[in-house]
N, C-alpha and C positions, 0 to 999 in steps of 0.2 A: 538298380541292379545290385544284388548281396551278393559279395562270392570272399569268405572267409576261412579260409582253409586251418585256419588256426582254433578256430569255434569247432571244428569237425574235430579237431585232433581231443582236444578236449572233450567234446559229447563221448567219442568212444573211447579214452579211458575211463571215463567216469560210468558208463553204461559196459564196462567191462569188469569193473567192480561191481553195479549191482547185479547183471546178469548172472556171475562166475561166481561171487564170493558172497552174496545174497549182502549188501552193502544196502543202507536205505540213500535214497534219492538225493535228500539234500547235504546228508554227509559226505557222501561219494563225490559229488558236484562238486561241494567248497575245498576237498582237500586237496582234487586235481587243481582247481583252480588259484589255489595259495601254493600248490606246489609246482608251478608253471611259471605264478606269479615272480617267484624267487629268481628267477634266470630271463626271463624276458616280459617287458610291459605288456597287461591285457589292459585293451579297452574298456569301458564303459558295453560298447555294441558288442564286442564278443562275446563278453561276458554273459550277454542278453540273448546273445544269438546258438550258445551253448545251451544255456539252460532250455531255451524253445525245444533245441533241437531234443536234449533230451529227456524232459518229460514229457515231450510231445512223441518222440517215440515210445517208451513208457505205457504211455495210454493207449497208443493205437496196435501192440505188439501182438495181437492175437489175428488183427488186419491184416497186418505186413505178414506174418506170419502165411496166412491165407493164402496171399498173395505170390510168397516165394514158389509154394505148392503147386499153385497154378501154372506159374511158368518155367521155373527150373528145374532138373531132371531130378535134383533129387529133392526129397520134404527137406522143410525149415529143420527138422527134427535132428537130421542125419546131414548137418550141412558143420565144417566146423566152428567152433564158438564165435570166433572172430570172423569169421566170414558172414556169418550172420548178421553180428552185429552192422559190420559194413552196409551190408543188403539192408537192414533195415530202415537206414538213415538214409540210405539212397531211395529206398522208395518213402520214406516220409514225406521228404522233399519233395521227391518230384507229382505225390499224391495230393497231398493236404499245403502244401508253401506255394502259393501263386507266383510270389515275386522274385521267386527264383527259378533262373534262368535253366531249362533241363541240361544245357551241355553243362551245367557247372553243378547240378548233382550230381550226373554222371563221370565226368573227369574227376571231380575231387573225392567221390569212390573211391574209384579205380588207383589213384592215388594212396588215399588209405592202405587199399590194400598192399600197396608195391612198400610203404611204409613199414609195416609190422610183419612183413616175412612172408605175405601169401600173394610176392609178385608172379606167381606162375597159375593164381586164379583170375590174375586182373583181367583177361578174357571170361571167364564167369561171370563178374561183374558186371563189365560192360555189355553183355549179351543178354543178362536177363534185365536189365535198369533199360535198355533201348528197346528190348521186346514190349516191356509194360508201357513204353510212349506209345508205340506203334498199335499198342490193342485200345490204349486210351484215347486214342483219336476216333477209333468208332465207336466203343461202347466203354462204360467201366468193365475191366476184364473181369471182376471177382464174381464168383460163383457165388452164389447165396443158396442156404437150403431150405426147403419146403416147412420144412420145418421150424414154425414163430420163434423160438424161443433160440436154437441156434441159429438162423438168420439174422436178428436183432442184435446176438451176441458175434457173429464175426460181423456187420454190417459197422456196431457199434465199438468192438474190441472189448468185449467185454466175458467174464465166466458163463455160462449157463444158468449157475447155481442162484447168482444175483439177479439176472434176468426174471427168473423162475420168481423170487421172494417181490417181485416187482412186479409182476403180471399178475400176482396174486391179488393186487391193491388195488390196479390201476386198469383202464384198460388199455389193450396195447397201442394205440393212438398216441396214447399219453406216455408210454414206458417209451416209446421212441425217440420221444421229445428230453425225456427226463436223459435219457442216455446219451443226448444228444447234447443237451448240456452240459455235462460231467466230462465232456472233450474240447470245453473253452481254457482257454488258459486263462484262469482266474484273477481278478479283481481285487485291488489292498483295499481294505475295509477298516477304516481307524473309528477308534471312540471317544469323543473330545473328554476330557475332563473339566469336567464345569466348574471346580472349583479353584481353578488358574486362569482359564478364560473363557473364549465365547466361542462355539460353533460357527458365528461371521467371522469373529477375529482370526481363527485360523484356516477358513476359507480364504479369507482377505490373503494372509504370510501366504498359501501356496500358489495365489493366483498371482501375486506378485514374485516369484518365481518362477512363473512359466510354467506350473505346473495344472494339469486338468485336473481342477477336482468339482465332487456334486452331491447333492443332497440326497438323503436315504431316507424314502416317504417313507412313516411310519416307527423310522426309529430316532428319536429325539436327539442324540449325539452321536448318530452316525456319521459319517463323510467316507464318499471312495473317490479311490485314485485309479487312475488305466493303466499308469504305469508308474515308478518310484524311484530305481537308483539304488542306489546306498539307503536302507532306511533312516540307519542314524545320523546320516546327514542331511535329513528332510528339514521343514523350518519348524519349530516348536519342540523337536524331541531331547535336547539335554535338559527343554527347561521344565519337560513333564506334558508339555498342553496337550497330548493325549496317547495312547498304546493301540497298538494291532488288536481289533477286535473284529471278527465275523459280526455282521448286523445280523443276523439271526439271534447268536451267543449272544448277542446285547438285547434283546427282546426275554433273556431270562431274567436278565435282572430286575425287566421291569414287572415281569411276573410274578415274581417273589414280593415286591413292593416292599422294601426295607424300609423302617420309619427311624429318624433318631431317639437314639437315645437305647434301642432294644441287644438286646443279645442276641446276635446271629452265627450261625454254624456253619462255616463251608464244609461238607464233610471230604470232599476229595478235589481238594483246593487245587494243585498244580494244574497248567502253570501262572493261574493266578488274574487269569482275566476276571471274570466272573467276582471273583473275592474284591479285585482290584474298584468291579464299577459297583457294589455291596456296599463299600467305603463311599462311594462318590455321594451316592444316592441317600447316606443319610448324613451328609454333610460333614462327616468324619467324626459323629459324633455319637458315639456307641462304643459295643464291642463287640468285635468280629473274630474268631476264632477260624483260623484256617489250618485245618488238618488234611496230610497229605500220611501215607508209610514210607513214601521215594524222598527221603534224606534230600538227596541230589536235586530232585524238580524240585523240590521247597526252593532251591536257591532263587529261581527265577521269581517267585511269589516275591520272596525279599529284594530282588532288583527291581522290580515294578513297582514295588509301594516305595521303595526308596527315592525313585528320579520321579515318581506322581506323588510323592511328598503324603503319604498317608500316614495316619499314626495310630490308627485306629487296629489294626489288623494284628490278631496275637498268631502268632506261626506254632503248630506243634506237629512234631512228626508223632503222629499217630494212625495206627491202623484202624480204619474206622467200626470194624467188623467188633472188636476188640474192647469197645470203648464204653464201660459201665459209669463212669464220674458224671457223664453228660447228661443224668435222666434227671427228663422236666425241666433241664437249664434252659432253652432257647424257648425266644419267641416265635423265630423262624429260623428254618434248617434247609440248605441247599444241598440237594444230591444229586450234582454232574455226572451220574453215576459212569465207570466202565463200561466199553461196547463197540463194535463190531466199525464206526466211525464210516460207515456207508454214505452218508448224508455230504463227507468232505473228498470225496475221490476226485474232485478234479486238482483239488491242491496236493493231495497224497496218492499219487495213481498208481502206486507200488501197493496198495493194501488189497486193489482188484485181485494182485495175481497171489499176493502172499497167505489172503486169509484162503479159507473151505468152510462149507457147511460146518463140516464137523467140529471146527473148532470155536466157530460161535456158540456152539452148544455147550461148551465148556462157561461162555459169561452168564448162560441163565441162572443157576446156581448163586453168582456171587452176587449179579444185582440185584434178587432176592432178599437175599442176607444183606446188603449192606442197607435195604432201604425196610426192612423187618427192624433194625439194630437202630436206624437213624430216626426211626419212628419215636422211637422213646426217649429221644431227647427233647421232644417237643413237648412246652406245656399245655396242659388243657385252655381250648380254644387258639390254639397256635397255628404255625401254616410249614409246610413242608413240600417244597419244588422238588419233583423227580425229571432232569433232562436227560435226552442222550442225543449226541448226534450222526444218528441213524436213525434209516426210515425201513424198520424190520419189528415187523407186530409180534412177535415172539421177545423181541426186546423191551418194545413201548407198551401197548395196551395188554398183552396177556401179562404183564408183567403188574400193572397197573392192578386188572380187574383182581389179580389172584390177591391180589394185597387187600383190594378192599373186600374181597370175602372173606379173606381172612382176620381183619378188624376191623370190627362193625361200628368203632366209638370213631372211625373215618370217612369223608366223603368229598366229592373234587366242587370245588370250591370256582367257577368263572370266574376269568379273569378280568380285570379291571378294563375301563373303556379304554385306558391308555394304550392296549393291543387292538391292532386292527381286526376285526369280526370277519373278515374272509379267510381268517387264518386258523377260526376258533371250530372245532368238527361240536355236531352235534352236540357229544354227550358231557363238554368242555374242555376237552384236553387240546392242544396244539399243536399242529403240525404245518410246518412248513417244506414246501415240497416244490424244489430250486425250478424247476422248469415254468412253473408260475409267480414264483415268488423274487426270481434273481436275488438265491440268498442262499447259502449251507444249508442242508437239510436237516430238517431238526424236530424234536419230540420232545412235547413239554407238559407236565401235567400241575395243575396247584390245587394240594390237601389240603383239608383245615382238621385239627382233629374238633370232636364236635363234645368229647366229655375229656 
């Protein structure tokens, strides 16, 4: 039995920053959370049980939303800010949280709300949170519409818009599933560094620990964990033995296939994974150029190569769009290019509600250009990775083909057997696509230029 009322207090200021002041998720989270911190001890579990609550509300809020519609008298729309909020976390709970108890989603409500000034709605509250027990004993109450694409989208909490760019790929069977995953609460995915130790050895430090960890078929120095704590006080992290990396993200580098000894490009390096396992892989023996335009995210590139002990990695802030000194330097050239990061919503579930169609349409343009620009720093017979992670063919493959129509001295290049072949489409580009892969979703292509 959970009953935290200190975790609730937390989920909604922190979900009243992002709702109110458009705050992102995990800055909103740590600031309430250090600023709480300063005046009374949080747990370990609170801490845990905050964050559940809220990007697990987050994700579901087009549900709940749904939901409010159905049973209170007025729309989620015209309800006040804060009561909302409340409502939403009350029915998170008592929808999607098994192992809490309904009278303690509903009391600690209604509580909330007597908390922050709306004690004269605490009968709204508890009238619509007890309505939705009593309709959820016989049926789920929500309405679903006839219509695939908003059905799937309030079924799943999701836009339309998204739904749509996913039905176009997939079919709906699968878009169901896909959506269905992007509402797990994600999974720490590390990437051992092999040149401090061993993939066993720091299996071994976290099982002696007590901590659950397991092998990632298919990706060489992968490891995930279920759950983590404190990261940096995990076992191996001051001394380097390995950094946060998405197993998908690690399947880039092995597609690039950096060899010692060569000149490599990250072209939009922050925040420095990818650059980081670029070094691993050619034994730190090279030179690796990582250019970012964000001052700022360079910093993290220089924390990583610093505590994973790299020396290979020259940092420059530059705009890669920008950049004429690079032609013909590289052997091989990474373009993590900008985009639309569809493929990570369940770890960022604030970019479902924040982006639109319309403004992805603004990235076509610059991924264009930056991989037109990054083209030409590659020497004849060179190799040049275009990722992105998003699964939106207007970012991957139209992006792709327009390129290679439009230089013809270029052509995609299959990946080496070190990638798994069910992950490889047809015409060799890569996708990976979480609902089958339990992994970020991800777009990867490898060029060779051919003159």
């Amino acid at each position: 039995m959970v009953s935290i009322p200190n975790s609730r207090t937390l989920a909604f200021l922190a979900l009243k920053n992002i709702y109110q002041k458009k705050a992102y998720t995990d800055i909103a989270l740590n600031r309430v959370i250090k600023s709480a911190g300063r005046s009374v001890e949080i747990s370990q579990a609170e801490r845990n049980f905050a964050c559940e609550l809220v990007y697990g509300t987050l994700r579901r809020q087009r549900t709940l939303d749904a939901l409010i519609d159905l049973l209170g008298k007025k729309k989620a729309a015209q309800q006040p800010p804060d009561l909302r909020i409340i409502l939403h976390l009350g029915l998170y709970q008592l929808k999607y949280l098994d192992r809490i108890p309904d009278s303690a989603a509903v009391n600690t409500s209604v509580e909330l709300a007597k908390q922050n000034g709306l004690a004269r709605l605490g009968g709204v509250v508890n009238g619509l949170l007890r309505g939705y027990i009593r309709q959820a004993e016989l049926a789920d109450p929500l309405e679903l519409s006839e219509d695939p694409i908003a059905r799937l989208g309030i079924l799943h909490s999701f836009p339309d818009w998204i739904v749509k760019i996913w039905l176009e790929q997939l079919p709906i069977e699968e878009v169901d599933r896909l959506l269905g995953w992007f509402n797990q609460s994600p999974k720490l995915d590390l990437r051992v560094n092999t040149l401090k130790t061993t993939v066993k050895d720091v299996e071994i430090a976290f099982q002696e620990h007590d901590i659950a960890v397991s092998r990632i078929p298919g990706v060489p120095q992968g490891l995930r964990l279920e759950s983590a704590g404190a990261v940096t006080e995990l076992p191996g992290y001051k001394q380097g033995w390995w950094v946060i990396q998405d197993s998908s993200a690690q399947l880039v580098g092995h597609l690039l296939d950096p060899q010692p000894g060569e000149t490599i490009i990250d072209a939009c390096a922050a925040p420095g994974g990818k650059t980081t396992h670029i070094a691993e892989l050619i034994g730190d023996s090279g030179q690796i150029i990582a250019c970012d335009r964000a001052e700022k995210r360079l910093n993290k590139v220089r924390e990583n190569a610093a505590r994973l002990q790299l020396k290979s990695i020259d940092i420059q802030v530059k705009d890669s769009r920008n950049v004429a000194e690079f032609t013909n330097l590289a052997d091989r050239v990474l373009l993590d290019a900008p985009c639309s990061g569809l493929g990570t919503l369940h770890k960022r579930p604030d970019i479902r509600w924040r982006k639109t169609f319309e403004s992805l349409k603004e990235l076509f343009p610059l991924q264009r250009e930056l991989l037109d620009r990054v083209a030409t720093w590659v020497k004849p017979k060179g190799i040049l990775v275009y990722a992105t992670c998003t699964l939106n063919f207007l970012e991957n493959e139209k992006i792709v083909e327009s390129f290679l129509e439009n230089h013809k001295n270029w052509s995609i290049k299959f990946p080496p057997d070190a990638i798994d072949n069910n992950l490889v489409m047809p015409k060799g580009w890569i996708k990976v696509y979480p609902h089958l892969h339990d992994m970020d979703g991800f777009f990867m292509v490898k060029l060779v230029r051919d003159w």
